[in-house]
Backbone bond lengths (Angstrom), bond angles and torsions (degrees), N, CA, C in turn:
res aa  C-N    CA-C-N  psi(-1)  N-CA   C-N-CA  omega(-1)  CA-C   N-CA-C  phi
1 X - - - 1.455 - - 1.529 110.32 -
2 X 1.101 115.61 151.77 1.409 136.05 169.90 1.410 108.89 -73.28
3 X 1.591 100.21 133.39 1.818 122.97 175.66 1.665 89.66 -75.35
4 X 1.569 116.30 128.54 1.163 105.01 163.05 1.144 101.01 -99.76
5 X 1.995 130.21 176.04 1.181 116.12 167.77 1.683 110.52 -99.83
6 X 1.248 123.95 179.82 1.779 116.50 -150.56 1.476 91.02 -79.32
7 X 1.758 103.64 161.68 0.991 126.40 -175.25 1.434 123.61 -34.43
8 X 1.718 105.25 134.27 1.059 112.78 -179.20 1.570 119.86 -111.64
9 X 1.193 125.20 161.25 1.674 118.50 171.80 1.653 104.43 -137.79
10 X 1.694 96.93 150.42 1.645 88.67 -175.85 1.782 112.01 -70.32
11 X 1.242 125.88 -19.82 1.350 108.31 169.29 1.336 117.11 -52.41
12 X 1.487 123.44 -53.72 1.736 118.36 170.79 0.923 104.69 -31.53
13 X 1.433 133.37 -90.90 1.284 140.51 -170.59 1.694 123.29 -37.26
14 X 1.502 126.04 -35.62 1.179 134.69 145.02 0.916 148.87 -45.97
15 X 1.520 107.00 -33.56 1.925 142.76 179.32 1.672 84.34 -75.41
16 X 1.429 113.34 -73.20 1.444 122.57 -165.65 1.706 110.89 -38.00
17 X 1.865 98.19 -65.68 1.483 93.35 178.98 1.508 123.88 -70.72
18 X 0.970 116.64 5.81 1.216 111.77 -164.79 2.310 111.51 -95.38
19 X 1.869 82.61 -15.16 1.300 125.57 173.16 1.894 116.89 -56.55
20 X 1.197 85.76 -31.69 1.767 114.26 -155.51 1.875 81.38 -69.12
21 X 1.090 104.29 137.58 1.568 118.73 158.37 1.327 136.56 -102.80
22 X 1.089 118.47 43.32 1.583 135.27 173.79 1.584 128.98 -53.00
23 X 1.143 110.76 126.97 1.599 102.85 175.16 1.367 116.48 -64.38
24 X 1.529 133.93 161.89 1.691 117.34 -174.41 1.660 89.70 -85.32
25 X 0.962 130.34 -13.40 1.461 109.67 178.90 1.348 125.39 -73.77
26 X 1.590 101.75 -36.03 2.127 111.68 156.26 1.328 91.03 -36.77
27 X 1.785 111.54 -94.03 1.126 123.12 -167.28 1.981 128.49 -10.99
28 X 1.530 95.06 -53.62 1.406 88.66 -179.14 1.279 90.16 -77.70
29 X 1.481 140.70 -44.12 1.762 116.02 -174.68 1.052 121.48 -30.83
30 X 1.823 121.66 -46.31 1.416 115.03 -171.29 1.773 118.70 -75.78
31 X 1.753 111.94 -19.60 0.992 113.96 166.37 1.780 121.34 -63.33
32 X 1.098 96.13 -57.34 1.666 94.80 178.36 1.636 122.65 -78.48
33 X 1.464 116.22 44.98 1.404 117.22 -171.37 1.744 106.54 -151.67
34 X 1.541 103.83 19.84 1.678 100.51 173.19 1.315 134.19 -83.53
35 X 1.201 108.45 100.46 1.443 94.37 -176.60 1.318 147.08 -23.85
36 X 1.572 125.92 139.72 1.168 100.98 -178.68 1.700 115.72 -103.08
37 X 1.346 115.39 50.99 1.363 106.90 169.42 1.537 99.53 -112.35
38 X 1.257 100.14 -178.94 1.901 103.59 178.91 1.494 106.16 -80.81
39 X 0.943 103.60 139.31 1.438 135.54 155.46 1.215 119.42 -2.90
40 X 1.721 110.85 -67.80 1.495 139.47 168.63 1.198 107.04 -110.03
41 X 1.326 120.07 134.76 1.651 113.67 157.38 1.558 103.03 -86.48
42 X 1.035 131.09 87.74 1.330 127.67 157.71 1.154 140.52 -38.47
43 X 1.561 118.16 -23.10 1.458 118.51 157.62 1.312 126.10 -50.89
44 X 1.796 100.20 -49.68 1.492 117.31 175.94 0.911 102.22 -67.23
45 X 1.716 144.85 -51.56 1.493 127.12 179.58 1.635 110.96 -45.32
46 X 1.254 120.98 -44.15 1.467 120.04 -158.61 1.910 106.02 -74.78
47 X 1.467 111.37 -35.71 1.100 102.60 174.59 1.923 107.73 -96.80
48 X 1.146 108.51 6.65 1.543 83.28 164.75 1.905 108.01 -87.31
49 X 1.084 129.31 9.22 1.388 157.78 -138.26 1.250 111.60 -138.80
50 X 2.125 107.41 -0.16 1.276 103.15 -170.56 1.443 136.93 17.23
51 X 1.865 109.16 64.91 0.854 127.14 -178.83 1.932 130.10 56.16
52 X 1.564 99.06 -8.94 1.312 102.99 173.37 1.795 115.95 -59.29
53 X 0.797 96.04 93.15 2.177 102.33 172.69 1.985 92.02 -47.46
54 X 1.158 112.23 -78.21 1.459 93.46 -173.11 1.238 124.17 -63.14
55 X 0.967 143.60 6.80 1.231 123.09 167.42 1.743 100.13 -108.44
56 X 1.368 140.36 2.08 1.278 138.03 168.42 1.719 95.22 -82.92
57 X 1.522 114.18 -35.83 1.394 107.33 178.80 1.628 133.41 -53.70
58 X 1.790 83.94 -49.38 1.621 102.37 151.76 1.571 130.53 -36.67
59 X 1.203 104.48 -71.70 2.068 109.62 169.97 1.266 101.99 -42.57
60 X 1.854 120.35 -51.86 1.357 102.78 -161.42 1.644 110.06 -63.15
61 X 1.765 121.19 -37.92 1.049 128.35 -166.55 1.953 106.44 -60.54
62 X 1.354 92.50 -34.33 1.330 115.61 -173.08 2.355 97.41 -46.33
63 X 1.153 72.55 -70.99 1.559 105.20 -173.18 1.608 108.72 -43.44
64 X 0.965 115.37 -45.67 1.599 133.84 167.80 1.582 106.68 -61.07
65 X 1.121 117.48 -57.79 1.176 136.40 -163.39 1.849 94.88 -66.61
66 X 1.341 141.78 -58.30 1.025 145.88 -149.13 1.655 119.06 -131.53
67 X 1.201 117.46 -8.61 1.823 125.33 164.01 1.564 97.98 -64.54
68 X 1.146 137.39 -66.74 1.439 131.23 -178.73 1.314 129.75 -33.75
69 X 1.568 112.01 -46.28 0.968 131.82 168.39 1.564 131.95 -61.47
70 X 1.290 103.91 -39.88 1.586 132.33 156.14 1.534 137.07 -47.81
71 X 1.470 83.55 -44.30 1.771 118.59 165.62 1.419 101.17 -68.80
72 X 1.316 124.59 -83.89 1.701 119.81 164.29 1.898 115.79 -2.17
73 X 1.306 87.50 -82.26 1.283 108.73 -177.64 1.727 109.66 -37.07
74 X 1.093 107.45 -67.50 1.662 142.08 -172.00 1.953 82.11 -40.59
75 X 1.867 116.24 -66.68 1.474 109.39 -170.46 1.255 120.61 -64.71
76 X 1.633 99.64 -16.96 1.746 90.54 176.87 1.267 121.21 -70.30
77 X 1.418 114.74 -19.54 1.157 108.86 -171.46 1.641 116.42 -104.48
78 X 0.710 100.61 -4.22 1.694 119.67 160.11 1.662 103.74 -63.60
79 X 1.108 105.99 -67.76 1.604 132.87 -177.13 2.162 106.50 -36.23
80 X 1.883 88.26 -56.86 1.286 124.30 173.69 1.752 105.77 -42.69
81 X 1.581 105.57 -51.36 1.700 127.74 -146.00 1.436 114.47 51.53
82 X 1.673 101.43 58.48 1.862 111.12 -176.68 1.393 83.05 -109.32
83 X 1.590 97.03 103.06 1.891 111.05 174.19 1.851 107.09 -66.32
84 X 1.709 105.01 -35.15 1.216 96.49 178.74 1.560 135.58 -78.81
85 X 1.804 98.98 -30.57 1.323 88.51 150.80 1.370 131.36 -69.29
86 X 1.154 127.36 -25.70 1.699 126.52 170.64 1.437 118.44 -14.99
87 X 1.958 82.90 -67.50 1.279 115.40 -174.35 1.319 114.72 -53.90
88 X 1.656 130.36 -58.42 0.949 134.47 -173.58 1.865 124.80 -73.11
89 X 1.575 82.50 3.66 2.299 86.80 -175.05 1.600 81.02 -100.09
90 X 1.663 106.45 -37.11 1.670 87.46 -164.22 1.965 116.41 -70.12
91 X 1.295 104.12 -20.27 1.635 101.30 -171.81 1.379 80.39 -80.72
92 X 1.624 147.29 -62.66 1.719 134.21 177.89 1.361 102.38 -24.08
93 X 1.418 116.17 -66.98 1.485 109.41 -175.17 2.010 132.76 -47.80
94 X 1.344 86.98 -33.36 1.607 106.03 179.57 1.446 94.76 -85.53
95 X 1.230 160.02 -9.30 1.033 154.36 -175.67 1.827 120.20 -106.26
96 X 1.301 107.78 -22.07 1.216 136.85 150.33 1.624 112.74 -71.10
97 X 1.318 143.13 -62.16 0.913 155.69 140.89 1.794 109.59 -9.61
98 X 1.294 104.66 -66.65 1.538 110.32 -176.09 1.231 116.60 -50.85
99 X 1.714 101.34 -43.60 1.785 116.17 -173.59 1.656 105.38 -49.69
100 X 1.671 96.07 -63.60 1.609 114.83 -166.17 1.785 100.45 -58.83
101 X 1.167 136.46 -27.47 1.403 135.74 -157.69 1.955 109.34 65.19
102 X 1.349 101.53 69.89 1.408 96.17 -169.91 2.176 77.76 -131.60
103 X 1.100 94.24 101.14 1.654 114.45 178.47 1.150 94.17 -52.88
104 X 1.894 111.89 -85.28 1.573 111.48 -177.49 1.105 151.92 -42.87
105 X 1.628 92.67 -35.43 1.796 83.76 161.37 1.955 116.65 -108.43
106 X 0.817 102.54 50.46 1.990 117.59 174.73 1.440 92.14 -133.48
107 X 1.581 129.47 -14.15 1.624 121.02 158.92 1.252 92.16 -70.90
108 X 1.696 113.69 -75.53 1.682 104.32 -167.42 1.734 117.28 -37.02
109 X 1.036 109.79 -49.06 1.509 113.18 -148.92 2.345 77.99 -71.40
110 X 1.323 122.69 -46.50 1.278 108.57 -154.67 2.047 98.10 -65.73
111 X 1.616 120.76 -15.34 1.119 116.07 -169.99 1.569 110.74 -92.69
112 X 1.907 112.95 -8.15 1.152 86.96 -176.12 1.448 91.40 -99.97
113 X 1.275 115.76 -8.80 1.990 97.70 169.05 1.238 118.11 -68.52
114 X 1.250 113.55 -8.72 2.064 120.47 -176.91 1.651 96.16 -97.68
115 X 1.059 123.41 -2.74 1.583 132.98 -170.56 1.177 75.83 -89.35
116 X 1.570 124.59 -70.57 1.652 109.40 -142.20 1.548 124.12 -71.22
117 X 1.477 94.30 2.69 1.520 109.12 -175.22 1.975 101.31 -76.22
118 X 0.679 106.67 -23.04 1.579 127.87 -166.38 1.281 125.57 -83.46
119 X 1.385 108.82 -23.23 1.354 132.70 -172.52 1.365 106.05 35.54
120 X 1.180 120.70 59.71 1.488 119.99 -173.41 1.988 102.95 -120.44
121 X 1.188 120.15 67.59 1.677 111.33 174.78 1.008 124.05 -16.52
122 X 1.192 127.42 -54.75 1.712 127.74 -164.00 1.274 95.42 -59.83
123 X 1.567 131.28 -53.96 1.541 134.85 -153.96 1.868 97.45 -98.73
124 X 1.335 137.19 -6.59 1.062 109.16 125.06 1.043 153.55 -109.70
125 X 1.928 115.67 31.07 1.421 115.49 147.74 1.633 114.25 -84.92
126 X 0.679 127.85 -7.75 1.489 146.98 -157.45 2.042 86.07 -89.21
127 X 1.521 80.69 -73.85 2.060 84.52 -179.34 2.108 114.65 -53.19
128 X 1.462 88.02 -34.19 1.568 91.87 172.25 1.742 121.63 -64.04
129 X 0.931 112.26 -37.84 1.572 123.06 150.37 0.881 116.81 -64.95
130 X 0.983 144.72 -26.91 1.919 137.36 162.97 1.419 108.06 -75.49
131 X 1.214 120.48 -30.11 1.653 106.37 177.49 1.410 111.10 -76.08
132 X 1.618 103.37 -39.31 2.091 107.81 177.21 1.488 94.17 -65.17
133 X 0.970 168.05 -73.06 1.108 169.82 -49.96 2.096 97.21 -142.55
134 X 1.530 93.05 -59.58 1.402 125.52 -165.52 2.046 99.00 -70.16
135 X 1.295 97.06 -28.30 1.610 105.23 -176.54 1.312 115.80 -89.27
136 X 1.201 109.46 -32.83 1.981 128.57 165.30 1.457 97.05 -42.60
137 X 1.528 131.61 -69.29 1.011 160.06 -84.89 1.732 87.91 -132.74
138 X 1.471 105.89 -31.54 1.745 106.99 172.78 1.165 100.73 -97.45
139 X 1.038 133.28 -31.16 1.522 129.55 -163.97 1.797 105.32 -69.88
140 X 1.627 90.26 -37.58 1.655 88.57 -173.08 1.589 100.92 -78.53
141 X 1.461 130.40 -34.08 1.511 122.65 -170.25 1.951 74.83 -51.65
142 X 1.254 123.89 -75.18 1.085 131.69 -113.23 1.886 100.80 -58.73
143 X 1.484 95.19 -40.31 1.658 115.16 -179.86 1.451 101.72 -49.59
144 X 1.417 129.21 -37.33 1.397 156.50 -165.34 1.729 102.06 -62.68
145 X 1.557 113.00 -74.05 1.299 134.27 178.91 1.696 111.30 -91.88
146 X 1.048 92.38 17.31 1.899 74.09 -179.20 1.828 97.87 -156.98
147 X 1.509 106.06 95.55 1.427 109.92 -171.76 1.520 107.08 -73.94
148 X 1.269 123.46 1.47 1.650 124.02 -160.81 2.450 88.93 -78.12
149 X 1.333 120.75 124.89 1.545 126.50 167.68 1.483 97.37 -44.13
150 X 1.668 94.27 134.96 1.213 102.56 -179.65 1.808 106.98 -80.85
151 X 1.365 121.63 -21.46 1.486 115.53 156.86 1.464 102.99 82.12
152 X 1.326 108.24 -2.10 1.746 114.16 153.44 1.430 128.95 -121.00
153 X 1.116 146.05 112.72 1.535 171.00 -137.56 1.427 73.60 -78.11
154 X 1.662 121.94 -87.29 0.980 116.72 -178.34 1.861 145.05 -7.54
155 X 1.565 90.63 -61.54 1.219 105.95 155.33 1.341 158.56 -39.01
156 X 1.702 72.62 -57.15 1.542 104.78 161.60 1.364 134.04 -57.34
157 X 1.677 97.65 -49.65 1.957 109.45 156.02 0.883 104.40 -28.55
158 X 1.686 113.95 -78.26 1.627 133.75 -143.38 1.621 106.98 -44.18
159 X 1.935 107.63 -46.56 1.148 118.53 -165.45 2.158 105.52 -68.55
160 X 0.944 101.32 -22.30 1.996 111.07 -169.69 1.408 84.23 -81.41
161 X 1.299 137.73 -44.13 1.646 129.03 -167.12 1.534 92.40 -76.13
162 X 1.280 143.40 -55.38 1.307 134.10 -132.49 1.872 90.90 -67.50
């Protein structure tokens, strides 16, 4: 099982992004640029899972259970301007990403760790919104394909906003 990090609530996470200083023209960039494939490829989840359904159920529960929390984490340190943690939630994040087969957001998460190399803010709040954005975006495939309660309030928010 996955270490989550301690409890999260969607106001943190709201307070944080809401923190973010973006131009509205970023902003609509990240709106008009979502991919249109799913979220998860679930095939690939199921056979990297050698076909085990429960244990792909697991990651997904996993994933539900601890992306929110991550996200939290991920704004504090934005908030913080801890370039190294940035770096180090976003390769966690892309590595999580890889497990689940979630393409789009293991792009986001691999661009905002190439962001932090750059020291360029704008392009990694910009990339930091592509990973929240990219995690919405699994949570809802996941609510979609995976009827098991996600068993976090938290979650649950996240999923009514996306």
């Amino acid at each position: 099982m996955t270490h989550c990090p301690t409890d999260a609530t969607l106001s943190d996470l709201n307070g944080h992004i809401s923190a973010f200083k973006m131009p509205a023209a970023d902003l609509a960039d990240l709106r008009d640029h979502s991919p249109p494939d799913p979220a998860i490829d679930m095939t690939t989840l199921r056979q990297r899972c050698l076909g085990n359904e429960s244990f792909a159920h697991l990651l997904l529960d996993e994933f539900q259970a601890c992306v929110p929390q991550h996200l939290v984490g991920l704004a504090r340190f934005v908030a913080d301007a801890n370039v190294p943690a940035i770096r180090n939630a976003a390769h966690s994040l892309r590595g999580i990403a890889g497990t689940l087969a979630a393409e789009g957001f293991g792009q986001a998460a691999a661009n905002l760790e190439a962001a932090t190399s750059k020291d360029d803010w704008a392009l990694i709040l910009k990339s930091v919104m592509r990973v929240h954005r990219e995690a919405l975006r699994c949570l809802a495939e996941i609510s979609r394909h995976h009827s098991v309660p996600t068993g976090s309030e938290f979650a649950d928010a996240l999923l009514q906003r996306a």
